[in-house]
DRENMARBA-681408 format. One line per field, with one value per residue: y, z, x of N, C-alpha, C, O in turn. Coordinates in nm, 2 decimals. Each point is the difference from the previous one (the first is absolute). Layout:
% residues N
n_y: c(Y,...)
n_z: c(Z,...)
n_x: c(X,...)
ca_y: c(Y,...)
ca_z: c(Z,...)
ca_x: c(X,...)
c_y: c(Y,...)
c_z: c(Z,...)
c_x: c(X,...)
o_y: c(Y,...)
o_z: c(Z,...)
o_x: c(X,...)
This chain:
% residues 157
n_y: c(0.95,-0.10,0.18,-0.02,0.18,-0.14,-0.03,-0.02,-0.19,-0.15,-0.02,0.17,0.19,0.08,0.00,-0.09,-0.17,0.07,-0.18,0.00,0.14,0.06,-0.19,0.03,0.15,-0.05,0.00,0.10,-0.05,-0.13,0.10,-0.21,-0.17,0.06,-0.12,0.14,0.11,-0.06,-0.14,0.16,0.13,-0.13,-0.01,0.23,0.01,-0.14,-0.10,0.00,0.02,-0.04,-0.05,0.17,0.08,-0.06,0.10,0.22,-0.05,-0.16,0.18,0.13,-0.12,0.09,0.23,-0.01,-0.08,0.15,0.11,-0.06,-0.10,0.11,0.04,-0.11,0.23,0.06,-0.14,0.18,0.12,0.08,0.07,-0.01,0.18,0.03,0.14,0.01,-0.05,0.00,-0.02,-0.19,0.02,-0.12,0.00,-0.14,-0.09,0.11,-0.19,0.01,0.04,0.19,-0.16,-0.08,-0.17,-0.04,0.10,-0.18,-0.17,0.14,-0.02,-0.16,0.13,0.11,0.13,-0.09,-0.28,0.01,0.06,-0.20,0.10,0.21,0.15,-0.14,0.12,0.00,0.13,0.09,0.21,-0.03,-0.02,0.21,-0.15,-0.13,0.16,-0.07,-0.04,0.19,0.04,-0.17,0.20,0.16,-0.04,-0.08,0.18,0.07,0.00,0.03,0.19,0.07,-0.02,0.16,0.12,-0.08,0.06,0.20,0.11,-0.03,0.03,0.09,-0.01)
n_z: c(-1.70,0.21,-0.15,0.21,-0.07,0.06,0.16,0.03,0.07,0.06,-0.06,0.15,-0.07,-0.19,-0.11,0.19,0.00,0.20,0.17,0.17,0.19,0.17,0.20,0.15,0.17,0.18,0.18,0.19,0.08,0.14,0.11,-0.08,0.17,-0.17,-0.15,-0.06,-0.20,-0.24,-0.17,-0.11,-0.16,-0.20,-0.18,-0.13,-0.16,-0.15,0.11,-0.01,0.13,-0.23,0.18,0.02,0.26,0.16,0.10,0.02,0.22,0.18,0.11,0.14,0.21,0.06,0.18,0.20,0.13,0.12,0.19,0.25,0.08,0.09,-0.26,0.14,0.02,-0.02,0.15,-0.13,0.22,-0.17,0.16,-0.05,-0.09,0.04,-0.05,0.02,-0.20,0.23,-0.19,-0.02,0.01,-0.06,0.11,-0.18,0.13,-0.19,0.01,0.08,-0.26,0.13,0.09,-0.20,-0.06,0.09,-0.14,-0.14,0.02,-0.07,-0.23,-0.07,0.01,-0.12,-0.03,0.20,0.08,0.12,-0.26,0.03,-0.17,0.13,-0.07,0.16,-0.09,0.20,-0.12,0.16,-0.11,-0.15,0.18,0.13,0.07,-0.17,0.13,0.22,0.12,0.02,0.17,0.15,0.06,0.14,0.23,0.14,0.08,0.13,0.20,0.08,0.12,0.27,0.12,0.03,0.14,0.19,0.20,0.00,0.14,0.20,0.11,0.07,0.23)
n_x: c(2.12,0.00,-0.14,0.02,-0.17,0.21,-0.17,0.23,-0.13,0.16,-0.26,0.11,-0.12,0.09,0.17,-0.11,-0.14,0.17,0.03,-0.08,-0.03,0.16,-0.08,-0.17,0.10,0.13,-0.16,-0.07,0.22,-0.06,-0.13,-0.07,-0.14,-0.15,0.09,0.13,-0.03,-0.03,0.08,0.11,-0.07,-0.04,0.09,0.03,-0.21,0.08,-0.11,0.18,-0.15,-0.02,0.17,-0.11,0.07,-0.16,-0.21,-0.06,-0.03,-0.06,-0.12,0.09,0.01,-0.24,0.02,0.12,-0.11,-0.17,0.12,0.02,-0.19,0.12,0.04,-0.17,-0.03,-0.23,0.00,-0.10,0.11,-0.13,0.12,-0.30,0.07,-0.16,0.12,0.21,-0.09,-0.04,0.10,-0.20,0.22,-0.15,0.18,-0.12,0.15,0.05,0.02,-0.23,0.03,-0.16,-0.06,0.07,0.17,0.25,0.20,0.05,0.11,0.06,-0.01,0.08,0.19,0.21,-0.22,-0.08,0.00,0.18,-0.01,0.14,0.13,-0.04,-0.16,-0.02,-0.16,0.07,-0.13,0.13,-0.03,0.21,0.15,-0.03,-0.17,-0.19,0.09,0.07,-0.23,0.11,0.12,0.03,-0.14,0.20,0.01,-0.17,0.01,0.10,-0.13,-0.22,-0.02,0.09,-0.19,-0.15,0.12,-0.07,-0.16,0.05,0.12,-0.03,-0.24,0.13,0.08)
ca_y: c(0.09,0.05,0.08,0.03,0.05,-0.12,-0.10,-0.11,-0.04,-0.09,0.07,-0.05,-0.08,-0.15,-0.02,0.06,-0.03,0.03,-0.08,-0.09,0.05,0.02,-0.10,0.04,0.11,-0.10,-0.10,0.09,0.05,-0.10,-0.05,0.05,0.02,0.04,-0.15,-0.04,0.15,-0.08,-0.11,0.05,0.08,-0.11,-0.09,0.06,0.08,-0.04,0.14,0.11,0.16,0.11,0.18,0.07,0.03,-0.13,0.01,0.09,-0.07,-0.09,0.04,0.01,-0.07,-0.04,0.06,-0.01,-0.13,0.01,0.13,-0.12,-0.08,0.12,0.13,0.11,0.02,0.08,0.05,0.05,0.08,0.12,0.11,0.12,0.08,0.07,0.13,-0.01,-0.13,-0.14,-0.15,-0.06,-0.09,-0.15,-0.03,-0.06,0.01,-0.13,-0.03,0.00,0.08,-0.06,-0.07,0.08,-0.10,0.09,0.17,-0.04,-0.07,0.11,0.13,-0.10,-0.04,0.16,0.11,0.15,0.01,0.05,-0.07,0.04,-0.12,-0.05,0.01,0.01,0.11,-0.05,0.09,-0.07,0.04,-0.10,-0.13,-0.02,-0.06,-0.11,-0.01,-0.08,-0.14,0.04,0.00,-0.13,-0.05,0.10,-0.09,-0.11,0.03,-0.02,-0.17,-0.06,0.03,-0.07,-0.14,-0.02,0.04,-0.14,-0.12,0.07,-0.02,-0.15,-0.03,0.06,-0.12)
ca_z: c(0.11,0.00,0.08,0.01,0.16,0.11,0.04,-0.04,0.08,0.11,0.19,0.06,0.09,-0.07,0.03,0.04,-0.09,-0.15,-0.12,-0.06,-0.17,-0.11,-0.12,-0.05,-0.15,-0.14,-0.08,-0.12,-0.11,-0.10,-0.06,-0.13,-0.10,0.11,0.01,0.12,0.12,0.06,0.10,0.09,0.04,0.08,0.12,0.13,0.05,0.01,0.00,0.04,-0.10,-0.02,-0.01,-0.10,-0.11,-0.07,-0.12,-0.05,-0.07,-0.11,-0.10,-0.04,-0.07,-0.11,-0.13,-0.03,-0.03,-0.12,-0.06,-0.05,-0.13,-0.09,-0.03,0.10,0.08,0.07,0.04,0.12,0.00,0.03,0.04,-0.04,0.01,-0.05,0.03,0.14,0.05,-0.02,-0.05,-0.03,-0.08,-0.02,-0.14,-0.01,-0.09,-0.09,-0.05,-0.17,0.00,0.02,-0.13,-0.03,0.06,0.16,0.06,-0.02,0.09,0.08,-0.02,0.04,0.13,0.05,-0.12,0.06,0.04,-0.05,-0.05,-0.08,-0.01,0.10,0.19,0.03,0.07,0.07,0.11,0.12,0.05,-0.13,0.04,0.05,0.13,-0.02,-0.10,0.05,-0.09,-0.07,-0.03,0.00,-0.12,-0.12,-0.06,-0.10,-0.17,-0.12,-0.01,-0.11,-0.19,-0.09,-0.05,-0.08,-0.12,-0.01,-0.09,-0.12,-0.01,-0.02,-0.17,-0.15,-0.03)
ca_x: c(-0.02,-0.14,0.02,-0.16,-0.02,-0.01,0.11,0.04,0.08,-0.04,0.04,0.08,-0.09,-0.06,0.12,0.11,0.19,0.06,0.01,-0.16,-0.08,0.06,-0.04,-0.13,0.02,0.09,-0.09,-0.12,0.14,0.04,-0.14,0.03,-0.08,-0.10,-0.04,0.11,-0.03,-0.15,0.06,0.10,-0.11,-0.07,0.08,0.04,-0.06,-0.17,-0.12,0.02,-0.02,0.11,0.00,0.00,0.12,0.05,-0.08,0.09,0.15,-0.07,-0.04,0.10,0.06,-0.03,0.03,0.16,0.02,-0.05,0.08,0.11,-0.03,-0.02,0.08,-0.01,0.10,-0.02,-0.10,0.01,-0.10,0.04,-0.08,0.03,-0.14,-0.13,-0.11,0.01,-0.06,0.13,0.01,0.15,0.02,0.07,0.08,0.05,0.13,0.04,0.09,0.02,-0.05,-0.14,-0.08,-0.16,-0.10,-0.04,-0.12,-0.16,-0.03,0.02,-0.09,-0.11,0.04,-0.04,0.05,0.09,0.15,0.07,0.11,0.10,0.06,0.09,-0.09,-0.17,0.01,-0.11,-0.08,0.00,-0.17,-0.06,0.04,-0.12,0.02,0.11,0.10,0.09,-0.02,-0.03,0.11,0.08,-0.10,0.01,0.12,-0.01,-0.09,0.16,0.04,-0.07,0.03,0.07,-0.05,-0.11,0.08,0.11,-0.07,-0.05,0.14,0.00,-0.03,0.05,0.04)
c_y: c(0.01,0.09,0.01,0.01,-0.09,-0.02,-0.11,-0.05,-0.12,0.10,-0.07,-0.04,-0.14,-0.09,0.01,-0.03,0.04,-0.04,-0.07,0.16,-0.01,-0.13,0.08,0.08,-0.11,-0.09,0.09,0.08,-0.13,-0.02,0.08,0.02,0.01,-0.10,-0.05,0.10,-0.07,-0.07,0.04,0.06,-0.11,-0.08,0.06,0.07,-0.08,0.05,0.08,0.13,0.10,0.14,0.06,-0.01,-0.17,-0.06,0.05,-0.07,-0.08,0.07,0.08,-0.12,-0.10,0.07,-0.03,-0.13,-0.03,0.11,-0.10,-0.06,0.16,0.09,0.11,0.00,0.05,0.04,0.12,0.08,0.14,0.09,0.14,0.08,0.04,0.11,-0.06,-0.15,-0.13,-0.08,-0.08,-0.04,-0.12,0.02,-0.09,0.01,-0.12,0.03,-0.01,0.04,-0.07,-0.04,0.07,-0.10,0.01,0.10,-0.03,-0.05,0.13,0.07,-0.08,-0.02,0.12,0.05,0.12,0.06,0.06,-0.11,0.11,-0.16,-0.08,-0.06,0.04,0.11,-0.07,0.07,-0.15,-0.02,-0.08,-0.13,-0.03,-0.02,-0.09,0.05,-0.05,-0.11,0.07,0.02,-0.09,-0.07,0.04,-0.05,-0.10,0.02,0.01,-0.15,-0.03,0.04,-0.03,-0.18,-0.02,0.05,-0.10,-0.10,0.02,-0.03,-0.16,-0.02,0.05,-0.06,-0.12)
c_z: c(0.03,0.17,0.05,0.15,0.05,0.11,-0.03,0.11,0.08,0.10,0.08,0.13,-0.05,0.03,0.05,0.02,-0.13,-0.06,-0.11,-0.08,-0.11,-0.10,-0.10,-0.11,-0.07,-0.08,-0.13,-0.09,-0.05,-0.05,-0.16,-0.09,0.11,0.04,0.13,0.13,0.08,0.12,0.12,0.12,0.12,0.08,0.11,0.11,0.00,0.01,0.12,-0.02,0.08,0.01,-0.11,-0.07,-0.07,-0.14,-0.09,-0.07,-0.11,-0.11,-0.06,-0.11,-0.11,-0.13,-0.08,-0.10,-0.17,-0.13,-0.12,-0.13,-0.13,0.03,0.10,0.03,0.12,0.09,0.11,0.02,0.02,0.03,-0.07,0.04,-0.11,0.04,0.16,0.05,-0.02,-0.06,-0.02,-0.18,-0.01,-0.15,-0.02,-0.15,-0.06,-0.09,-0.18,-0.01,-0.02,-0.13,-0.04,0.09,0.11,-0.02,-0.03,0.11,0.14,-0.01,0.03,0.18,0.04,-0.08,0.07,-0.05,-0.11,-0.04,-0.08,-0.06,0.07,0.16,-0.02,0.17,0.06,0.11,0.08,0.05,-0.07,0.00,0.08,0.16,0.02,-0.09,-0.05,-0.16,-0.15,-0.06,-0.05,-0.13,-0.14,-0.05,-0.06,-0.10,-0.07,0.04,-0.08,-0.16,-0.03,0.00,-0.12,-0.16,-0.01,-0.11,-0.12,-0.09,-0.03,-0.12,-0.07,-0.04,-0.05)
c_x: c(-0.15,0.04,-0.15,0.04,-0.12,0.06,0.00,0.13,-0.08,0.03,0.04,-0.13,-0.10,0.10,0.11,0.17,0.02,0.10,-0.11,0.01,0.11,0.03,-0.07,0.06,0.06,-0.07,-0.04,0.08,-0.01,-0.12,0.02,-0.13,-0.15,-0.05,0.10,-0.04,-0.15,0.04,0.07,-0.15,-0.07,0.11,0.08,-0.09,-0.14,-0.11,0.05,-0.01,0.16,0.01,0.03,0.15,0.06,-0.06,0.06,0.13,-0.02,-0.04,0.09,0.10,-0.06,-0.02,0.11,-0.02,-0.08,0.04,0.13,-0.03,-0.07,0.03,0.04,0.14,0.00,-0.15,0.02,-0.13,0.04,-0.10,0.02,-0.12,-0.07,-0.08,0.04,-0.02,0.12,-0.05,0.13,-0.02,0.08,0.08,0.07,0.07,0.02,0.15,0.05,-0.20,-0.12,-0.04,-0.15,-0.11,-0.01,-0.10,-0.12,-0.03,0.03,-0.07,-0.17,-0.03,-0.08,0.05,0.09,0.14,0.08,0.08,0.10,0.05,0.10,-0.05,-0.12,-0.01,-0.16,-0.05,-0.03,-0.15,-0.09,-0.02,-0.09,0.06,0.14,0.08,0.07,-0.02,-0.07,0.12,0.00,-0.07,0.00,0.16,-0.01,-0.04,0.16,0.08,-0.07,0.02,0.14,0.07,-0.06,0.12,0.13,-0.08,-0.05,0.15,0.01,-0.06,0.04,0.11,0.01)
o_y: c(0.06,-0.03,0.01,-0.06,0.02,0.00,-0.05,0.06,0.03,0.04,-0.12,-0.10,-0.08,-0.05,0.05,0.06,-0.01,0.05,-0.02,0.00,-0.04,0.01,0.02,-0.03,-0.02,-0.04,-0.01,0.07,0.02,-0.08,0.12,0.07,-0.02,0.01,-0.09,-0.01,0.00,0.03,-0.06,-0.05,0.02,-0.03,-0.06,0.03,0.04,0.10,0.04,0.05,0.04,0.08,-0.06,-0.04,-0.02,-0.06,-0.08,0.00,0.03,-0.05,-0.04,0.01,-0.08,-0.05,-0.01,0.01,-0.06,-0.01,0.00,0.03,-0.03,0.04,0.09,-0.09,0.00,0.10,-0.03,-0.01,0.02,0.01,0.06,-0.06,0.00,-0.03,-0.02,-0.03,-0.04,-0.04,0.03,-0.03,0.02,0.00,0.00,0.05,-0.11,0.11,-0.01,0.00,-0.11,0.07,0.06,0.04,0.02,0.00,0.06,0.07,-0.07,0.06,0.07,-0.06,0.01,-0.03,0.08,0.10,0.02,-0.07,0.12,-0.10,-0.11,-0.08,0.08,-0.02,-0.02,-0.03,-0.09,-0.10,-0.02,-0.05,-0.12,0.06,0.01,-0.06,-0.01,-0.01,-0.06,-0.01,0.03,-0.10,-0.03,0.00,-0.02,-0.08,-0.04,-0.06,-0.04,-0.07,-0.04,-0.04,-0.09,-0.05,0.01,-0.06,-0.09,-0.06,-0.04,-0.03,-0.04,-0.02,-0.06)
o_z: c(-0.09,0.11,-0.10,0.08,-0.01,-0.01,-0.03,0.01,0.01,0.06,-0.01,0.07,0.06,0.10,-0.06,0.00,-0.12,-0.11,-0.12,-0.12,-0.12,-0.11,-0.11,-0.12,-0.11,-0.11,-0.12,-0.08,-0.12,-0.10,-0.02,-0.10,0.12,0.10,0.08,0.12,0.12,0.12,0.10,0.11,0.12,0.12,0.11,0.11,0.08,-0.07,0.06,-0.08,0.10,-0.06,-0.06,-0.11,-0.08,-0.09,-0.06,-0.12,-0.12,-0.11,-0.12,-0.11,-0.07,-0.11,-0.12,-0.11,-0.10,-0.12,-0.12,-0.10,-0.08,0.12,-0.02,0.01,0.07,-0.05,0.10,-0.08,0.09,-0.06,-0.01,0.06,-0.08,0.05,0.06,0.11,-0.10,0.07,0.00,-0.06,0.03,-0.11,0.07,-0.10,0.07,-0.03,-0.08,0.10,-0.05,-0.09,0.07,0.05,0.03,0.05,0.05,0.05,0.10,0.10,0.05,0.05,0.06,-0.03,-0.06,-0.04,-0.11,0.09,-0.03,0.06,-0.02,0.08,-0.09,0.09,-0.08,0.11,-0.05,0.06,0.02,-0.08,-0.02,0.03,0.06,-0.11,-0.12,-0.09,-0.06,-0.13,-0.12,-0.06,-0.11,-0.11,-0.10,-0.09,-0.11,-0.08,-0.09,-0.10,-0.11,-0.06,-0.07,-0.11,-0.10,-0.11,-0.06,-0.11,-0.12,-0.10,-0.10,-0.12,0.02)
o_x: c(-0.06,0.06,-0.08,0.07,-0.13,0.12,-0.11,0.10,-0.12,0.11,-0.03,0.01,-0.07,-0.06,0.10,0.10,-0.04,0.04,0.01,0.01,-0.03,0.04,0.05,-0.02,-0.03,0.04,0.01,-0.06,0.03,0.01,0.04,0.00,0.02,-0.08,-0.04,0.00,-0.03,-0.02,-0.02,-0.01,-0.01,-0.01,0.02,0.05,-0.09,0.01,-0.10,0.08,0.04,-0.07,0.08,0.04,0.08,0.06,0.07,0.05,0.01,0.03,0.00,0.03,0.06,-0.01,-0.01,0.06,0.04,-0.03,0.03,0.07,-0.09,0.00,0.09,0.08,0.10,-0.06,0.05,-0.09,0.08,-0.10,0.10,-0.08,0.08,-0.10,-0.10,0.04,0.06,-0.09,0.12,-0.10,0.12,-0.07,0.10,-0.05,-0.01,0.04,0.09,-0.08,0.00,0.02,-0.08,-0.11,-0.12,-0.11,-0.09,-0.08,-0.04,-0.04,-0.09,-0.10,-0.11,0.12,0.07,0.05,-0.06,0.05,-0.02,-0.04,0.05,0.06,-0.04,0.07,-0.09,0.04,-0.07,-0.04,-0.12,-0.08,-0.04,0.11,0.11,0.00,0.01,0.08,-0.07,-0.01,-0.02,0.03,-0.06,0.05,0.07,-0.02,-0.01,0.08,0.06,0.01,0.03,0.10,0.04,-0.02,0.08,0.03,-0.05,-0.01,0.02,0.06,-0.07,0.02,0.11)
């Protein structure tokens, strides 16, 4: 589940058939890895600059994609206050419990955030501008460790 206050959609004035967009949602439901989302990226759109809610998507569906290959069950955003003041938080949810080695590699990232053994609690304000690729940069950190714990698994074999 990734919940983030985005739009996300092919606008209908980028494209205006809509059979052609809806190839388009069917292609990018079947894209399985970011190496395809790449390809898909350049061969349907080429250097074309993209409106937001179409950007968005892509970025969207590369979260989905990299969430996929680790523990994540869950990316969302929740709104709360402070002494009157709106912020967001980003919570991502996992499925089985944070490793000491993630929260190393996380706490290296930013000492703020909030862990439990279950979800990581992310002041949205923490992430900076580019959130977006800051995200995508904090998920790979449980594909990689847990690669790096397959192949550790292997030698010992």
């Amino acid at each position: 589940l990734i919940d983030l206050p985005m739009e996300i959609a092919i606008p209908k004035d980028f494209i205006e058939s809509e059979p052609k967009r809806l190839r388009l949602y069917q292609r990018l439901a079947a894209i399985e890895t970011v190496d395809e989302l790449i390809e898909f990226r350049k061969e349907e759109f080429k250097q074309r600059a993209l409106p937001e809610p179409l950007a968005n998507l892509l970025e969207a569906l590369e979260l989905k994609i990299l969430a996929q290959q680790s523990p994540i069950t869950a990316i969302q955003q929740t709104d709360f206050s402070v002494d009157g003041i709106k912020k967001q938080k980003i919570i991502i949810s996992f499925s089985r419990m944070i490793t000491p080695e993630q929260i190393g590699k996380l706490l290296e990232r930013n000492q703020a955030w909030d862990f439990t053994p279950e979800f990581i609690k992310i002041d949205r304000d923490h992430l900076g501008l580019r959130w977006l690729n800051e995200l995508k940069t904090v998920i790979r950190i449980f594909d990689e460790t847990a690669g790096s714990n397959l192949a550790k698994k292997e030698e010992v074999r």
